[in-house]
C-alpha positions in Angstrom: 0.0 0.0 0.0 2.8 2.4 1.1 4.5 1.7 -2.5 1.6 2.8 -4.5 1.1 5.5 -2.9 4.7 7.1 -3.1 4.3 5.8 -6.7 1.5 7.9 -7.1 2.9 10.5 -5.1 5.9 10.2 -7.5 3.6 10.5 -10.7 1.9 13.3 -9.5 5.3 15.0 -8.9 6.8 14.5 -12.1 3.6 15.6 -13.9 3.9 19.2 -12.7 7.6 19.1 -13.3 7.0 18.3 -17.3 3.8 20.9 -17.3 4.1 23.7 -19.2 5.1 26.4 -17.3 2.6 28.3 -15.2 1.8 31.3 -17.2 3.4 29.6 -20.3 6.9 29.5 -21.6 7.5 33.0 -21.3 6.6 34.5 -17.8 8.3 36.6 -15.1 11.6 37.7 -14.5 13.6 35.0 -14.9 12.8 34.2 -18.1 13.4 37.5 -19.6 17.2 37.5 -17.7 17.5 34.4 -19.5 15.8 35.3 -22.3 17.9 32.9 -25.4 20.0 30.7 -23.0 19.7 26.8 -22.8 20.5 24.1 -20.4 19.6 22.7 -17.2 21.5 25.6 -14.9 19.5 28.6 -16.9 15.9 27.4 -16.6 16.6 26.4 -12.7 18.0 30.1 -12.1 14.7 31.1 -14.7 12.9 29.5 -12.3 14.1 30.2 -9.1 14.2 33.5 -9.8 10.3 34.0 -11.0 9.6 31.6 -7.3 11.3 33.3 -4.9 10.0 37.3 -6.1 6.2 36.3 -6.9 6.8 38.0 -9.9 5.1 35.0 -12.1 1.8 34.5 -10.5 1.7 38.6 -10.3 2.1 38.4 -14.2 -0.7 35.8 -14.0 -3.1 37.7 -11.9 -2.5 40.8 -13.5 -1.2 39.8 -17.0 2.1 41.5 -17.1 5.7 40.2 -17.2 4.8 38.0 -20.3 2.5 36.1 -18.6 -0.9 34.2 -20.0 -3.2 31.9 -18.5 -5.5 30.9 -21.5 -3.4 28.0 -22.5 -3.6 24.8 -21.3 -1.3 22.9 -18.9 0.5 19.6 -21.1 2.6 16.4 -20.0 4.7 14.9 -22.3 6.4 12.6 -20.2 4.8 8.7 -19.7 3.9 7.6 -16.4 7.0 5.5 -16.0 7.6 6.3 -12.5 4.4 4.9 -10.9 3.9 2.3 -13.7 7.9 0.9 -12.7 7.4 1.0 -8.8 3.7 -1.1 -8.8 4.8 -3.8 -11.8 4.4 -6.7 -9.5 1.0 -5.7 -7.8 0.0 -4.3 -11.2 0.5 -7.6 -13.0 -1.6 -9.7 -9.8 -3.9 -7.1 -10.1 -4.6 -7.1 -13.7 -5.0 -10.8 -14.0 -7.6 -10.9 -11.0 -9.4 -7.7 -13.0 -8.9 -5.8 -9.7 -7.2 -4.2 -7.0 -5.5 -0.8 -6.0 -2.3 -0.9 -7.9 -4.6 -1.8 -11.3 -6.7 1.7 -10.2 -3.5 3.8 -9.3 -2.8 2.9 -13.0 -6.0 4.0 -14.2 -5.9 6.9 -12.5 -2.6 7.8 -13.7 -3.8 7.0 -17.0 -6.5 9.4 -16.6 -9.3 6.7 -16.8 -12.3 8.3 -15.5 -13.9 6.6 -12.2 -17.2 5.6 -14.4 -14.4 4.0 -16.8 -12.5 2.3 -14.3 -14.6 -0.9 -13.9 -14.6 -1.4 -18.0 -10.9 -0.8 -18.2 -10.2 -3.8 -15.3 -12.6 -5.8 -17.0 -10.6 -5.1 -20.7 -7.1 -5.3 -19.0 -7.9 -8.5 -17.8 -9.4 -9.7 -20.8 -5.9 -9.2 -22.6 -3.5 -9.5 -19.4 -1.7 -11.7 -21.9 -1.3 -8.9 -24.6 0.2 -6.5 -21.9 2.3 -8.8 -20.0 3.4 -11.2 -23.2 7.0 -12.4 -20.9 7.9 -12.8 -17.7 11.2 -9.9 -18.0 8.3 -7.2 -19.8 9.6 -3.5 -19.2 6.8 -1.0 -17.5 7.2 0.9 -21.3 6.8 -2.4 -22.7 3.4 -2.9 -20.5 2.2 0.6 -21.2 2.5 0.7 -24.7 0.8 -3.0 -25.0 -1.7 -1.2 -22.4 -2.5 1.8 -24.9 -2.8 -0.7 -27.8 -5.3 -2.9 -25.9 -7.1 0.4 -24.8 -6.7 2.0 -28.6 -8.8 -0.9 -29.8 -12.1 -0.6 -27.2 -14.6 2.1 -28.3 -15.1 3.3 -24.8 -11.2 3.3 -23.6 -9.6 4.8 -27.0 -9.9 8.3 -26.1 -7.5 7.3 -22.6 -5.2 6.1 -25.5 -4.9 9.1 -26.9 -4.2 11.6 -23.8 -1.7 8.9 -22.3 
């Protein structure tokens, strides 16, 4: 129990890291300093700099210092880290068509709680599909997961966001 939920935990976390930024790309201080610079030392000063004065969610509130809030928040990342720490429980879970680690996945997966008893009951119709070896990667399970879920009418559109 303590693992999935530090999983989740995890997941959660590294969403908001790979969001776009707060106010987009191109809000508060920092950014302008650092306006044309790359690498991982310029963006941590970028964004140390907007956290510590404020001056990014004043742009938000106020719409100044380059700041927008009409667009929307993305994730490109896959949701390795929770998928990685619950494989075990996931793959018990998956062939009994329930349990927590099987809805920590769906919730990661952004499977909505009126979707959650179809996507068990789907999973554990294909269980063989997603877990085809014993030594499976978690990117090999979630990719065989999205083609299971790519091929149900009422589960494609998970697919798709994942």
């Amino acid at each position: 129990m303590k693992r999935i939920l530090l999983g989740s935990l995890f997941a959660i976390a590294s969403v908001n890291a790979f969001a776009e930024a707060p106010g987009g790309p191109s809000c508060g201080w920092g950014n302008m300093l650092f306006k044309g610079q790359r690498g991982l030392a310029s963006h941590l000063v970028a964004s140390t700099t907007n956290g510590t004065s404020g001056n990014a969610t004043f742009g938000m509130t106020s719409g100044t210092n380059g700041c927008r809030t009409d667009g929307a928040l993305t994730y490109a990342g896959k949701p390795m880290l929770v998928l990685g720490s619950i494989m075990d429980e996931l793959s018990e879970d998956m062939a009994k068509g329930e349990g927590e680690a099987l809805t920590t996945y769906a919730v990661v997966l952004g499977v909505q709680p009126e979707d959650r008893a179809h996507f068990a009951a789907v999973t554990r119709e294909h269980f063989m599909e997603i877990f085809s070896s014993a030594d499976i990667t978690a990117e090999d399970v979630h990719n065989a997961t999205l083609a299971v879920l790519k091929k149900d009418a009422r589960l494609a559109k998970y697919a798709e966001q994942a």
